[in-house]
Chimera marker file (.cmm) of the C-alpha trace (Angstrom):
<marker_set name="trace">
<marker id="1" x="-71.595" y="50.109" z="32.775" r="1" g="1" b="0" radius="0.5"/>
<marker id="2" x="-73.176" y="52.961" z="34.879" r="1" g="1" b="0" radius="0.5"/>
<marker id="3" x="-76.498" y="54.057" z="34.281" r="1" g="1" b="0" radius="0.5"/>
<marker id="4" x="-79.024" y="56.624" z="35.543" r="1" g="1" b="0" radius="0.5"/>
<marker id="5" x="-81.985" y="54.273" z="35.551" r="1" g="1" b="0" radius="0.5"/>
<marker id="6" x="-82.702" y="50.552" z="34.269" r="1" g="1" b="0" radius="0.5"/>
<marker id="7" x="-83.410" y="50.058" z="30.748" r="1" g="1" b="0" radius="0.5"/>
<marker id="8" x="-82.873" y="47.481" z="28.667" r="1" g="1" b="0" radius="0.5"/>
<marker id="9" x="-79.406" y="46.465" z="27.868" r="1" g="1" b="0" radius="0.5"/>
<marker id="10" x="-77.577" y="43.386" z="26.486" r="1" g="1" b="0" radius="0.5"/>
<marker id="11" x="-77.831" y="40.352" z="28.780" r="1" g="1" b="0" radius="0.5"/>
<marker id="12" x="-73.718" y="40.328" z="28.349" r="1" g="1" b="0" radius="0.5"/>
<marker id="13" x="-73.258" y="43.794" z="29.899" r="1" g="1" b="0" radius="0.5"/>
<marker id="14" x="-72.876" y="44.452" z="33.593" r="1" g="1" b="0" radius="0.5"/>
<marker id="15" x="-74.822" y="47.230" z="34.535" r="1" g="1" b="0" radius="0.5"/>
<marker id="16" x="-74.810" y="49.086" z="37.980" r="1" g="1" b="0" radius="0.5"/>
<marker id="17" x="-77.733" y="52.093" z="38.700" r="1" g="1" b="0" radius="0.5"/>
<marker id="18" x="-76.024" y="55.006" z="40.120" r="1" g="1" b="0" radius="0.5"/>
<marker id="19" x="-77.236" y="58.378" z="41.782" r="1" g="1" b="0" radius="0.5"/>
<marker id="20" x="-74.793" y="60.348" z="39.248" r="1" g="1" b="0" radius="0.5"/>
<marker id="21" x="-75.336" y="63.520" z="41.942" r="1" g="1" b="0" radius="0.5"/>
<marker id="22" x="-73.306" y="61.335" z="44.128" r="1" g="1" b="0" radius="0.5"/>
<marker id="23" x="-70.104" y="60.966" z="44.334" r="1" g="1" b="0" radius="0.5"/>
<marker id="24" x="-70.531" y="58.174" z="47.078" r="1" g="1" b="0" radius="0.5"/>
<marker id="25" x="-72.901" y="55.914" z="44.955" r="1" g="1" b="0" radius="0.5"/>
<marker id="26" x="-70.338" y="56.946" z="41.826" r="1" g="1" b="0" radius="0.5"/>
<marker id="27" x="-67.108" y="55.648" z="43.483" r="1" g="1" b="0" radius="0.5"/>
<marker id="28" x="-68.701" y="52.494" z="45.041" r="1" g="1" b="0" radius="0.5"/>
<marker id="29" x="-69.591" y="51.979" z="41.757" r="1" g="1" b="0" radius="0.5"/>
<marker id="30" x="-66.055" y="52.470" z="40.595" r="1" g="1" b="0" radius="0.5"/>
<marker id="31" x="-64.719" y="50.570" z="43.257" r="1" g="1" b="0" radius="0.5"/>
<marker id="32" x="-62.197" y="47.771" z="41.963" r="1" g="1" b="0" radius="0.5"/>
<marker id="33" x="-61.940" y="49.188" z="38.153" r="1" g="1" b="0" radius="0.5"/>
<marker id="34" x="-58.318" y="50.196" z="36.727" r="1" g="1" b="0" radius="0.5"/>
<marker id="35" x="-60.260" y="52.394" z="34.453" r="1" g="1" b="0" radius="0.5"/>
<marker id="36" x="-63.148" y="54.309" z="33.946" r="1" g="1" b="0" radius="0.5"/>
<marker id="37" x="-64.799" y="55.814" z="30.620" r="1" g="1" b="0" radius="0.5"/>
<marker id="38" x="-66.786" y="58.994" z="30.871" r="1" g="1" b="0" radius="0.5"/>
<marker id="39" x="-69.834" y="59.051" z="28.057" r="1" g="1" b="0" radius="0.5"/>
<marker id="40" x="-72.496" y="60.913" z="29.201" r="1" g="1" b="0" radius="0.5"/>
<marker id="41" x="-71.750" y="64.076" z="26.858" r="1" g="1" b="0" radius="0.5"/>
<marker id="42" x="-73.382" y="66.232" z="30.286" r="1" g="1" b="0" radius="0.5"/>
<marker id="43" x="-73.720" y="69.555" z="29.425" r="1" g="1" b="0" radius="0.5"/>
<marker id="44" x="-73.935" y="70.039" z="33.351" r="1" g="1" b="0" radius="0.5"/>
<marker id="45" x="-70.309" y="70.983" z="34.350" r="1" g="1" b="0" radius="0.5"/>
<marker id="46" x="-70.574" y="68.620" z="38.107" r="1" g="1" b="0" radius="0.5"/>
<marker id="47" x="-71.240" y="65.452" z="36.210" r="1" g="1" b="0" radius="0.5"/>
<marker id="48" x="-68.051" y="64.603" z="34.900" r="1" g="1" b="0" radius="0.5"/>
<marker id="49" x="-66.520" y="66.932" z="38.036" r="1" g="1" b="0" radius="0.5"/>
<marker id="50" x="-68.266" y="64.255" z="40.249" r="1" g="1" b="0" radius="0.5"/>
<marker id="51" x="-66.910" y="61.418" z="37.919" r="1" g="1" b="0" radius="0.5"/>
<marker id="52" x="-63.149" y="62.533" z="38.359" r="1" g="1" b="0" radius="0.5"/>
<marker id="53" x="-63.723" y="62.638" z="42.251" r="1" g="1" b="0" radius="0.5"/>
<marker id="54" x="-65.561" y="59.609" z="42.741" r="1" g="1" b="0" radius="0.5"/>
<marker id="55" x="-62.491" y="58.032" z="40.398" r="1" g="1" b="0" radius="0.5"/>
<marker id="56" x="-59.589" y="59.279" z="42.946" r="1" g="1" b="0" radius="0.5"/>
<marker id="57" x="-62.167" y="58.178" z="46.059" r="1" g="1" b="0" radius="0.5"/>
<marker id="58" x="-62.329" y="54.579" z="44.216" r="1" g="1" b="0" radius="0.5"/>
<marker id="59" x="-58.692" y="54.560" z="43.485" r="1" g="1" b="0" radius="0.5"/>
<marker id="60" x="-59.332" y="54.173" z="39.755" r="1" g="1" b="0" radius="0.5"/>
<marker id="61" x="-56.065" y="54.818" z="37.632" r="1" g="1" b="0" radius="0.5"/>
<marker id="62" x="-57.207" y="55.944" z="34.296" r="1" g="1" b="0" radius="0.5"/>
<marker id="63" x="-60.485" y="57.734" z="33.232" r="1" g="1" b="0" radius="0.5"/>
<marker id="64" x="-60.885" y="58.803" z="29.589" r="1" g="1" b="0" radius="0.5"/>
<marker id="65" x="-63.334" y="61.633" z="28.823" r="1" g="1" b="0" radius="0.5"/>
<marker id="66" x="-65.592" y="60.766" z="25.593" r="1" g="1" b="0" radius="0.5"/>
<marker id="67" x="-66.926" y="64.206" z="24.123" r="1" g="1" b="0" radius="0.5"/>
<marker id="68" x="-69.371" y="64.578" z="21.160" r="1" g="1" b="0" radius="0.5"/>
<marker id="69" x="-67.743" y="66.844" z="18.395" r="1" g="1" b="0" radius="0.5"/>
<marker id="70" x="-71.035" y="68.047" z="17.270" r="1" g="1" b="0" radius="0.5"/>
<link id1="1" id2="2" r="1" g="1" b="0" radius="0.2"/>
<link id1="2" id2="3" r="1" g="1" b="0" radius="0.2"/>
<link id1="3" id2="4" r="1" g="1" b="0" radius="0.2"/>
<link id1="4" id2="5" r="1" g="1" b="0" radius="0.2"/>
<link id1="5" id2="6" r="1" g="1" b="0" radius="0.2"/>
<link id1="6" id2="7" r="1" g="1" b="0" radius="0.2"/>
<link id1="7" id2="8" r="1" g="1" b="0" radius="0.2"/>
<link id1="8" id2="9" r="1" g="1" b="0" radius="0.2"/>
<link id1="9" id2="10" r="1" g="1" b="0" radius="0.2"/>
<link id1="10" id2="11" r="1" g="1" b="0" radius="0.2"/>
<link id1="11" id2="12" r="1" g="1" b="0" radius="0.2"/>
<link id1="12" id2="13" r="1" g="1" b="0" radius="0.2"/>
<link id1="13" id2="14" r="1" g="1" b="0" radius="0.2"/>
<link id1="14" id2="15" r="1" g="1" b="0" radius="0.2"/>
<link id1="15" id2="16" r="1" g="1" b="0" radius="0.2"/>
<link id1="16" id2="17" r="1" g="1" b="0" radius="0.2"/>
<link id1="17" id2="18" r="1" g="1" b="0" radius="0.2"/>
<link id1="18" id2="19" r="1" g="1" b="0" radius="0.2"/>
<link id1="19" id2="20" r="1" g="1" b="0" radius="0.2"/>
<link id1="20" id2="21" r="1" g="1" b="0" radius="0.2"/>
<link id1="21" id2="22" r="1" g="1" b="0" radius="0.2"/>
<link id1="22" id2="23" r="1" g="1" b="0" radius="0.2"/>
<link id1="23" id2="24" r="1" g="1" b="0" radius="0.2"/>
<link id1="24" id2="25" r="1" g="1" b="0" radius="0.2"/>
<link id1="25" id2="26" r="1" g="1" b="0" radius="0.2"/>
<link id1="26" id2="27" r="1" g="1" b="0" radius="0.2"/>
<link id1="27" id2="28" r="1" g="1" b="0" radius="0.2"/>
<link id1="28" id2="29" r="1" g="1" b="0" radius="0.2"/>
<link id1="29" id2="30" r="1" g="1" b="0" radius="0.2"/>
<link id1="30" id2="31" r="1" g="1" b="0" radius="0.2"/>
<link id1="31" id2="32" r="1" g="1" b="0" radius="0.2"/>
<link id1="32" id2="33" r="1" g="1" b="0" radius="0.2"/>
<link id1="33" id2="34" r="1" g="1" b="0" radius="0.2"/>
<link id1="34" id2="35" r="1" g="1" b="0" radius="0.2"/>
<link id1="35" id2="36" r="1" g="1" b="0" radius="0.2"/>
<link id1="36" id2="37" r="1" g="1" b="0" radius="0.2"/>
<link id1="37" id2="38" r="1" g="1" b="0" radius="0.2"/>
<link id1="38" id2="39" r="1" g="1" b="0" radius="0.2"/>
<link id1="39" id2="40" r="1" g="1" b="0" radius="0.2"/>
<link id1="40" id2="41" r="1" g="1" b="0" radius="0.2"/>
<link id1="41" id2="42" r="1" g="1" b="0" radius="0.2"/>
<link id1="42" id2="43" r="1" g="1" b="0" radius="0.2"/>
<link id1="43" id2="44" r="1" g="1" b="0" radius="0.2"/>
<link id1="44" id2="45" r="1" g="1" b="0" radius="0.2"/>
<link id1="45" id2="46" r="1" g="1" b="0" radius="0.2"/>
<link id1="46" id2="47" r="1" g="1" b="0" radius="0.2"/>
<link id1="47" id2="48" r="1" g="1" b="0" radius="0.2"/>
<link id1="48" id2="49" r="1" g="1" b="0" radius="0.2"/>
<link id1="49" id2="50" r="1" g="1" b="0" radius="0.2"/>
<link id1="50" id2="51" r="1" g="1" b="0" radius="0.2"/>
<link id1="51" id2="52" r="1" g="1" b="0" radius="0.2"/>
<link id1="52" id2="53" r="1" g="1" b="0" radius="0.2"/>
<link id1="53" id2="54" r="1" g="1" b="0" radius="0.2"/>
<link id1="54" id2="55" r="1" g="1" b="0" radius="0.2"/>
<link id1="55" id2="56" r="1" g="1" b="0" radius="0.2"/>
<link id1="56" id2="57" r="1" g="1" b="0" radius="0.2"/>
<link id1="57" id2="58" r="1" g="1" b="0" radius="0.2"/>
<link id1="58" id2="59" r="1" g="1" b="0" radius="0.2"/>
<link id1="59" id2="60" r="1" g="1" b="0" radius="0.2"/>
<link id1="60" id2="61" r="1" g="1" b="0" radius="0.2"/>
<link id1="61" id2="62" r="1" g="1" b="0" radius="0.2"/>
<link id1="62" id2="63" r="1" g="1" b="0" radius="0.2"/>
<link id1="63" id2="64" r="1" g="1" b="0" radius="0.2"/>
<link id1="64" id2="65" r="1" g="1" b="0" radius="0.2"/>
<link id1="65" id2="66" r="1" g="1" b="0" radius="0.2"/>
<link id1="66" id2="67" r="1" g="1" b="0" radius="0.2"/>
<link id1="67" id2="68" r="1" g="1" b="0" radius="0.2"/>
<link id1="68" id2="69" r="1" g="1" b="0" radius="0.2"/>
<link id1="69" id2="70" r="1" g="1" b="0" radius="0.2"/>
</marker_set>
């Protein structure tokens, strides 16, 4: 799981802070996954931009975009 800041989470999950304005810190991040799944619902339009080129930079095969329907 990437997050913006630490917070608590469940003691099972793996969680790794990320600059989410960086597409470096992003696709280190990414680095090693097959897949990625975007949730952060950003009404910003470079978030998930920066999540689909930090994906190709990691070499990630799959990333599925999560949007709210509300």
């Amino acid at each position: 799981m990437l997050a913006r800041s630490s917070k608590p989470f469940p003691a099972a999950a793996s969680v790794k802070i990320v600059d989410f304005t960086s597409v470096e810190s992003l696709s280190a991040a990414m680095a090693g996954q097959d897949a990625v799944i975007d949730t952060t619902f950003s009404p910003e339009i470079d978030t998930p931009l920066r999540l689909i080129d930090a994906a190709v930079k990691a070499g990630v095969y799959r990333l599925f975009v999560g949007r709210s329907i509300l």
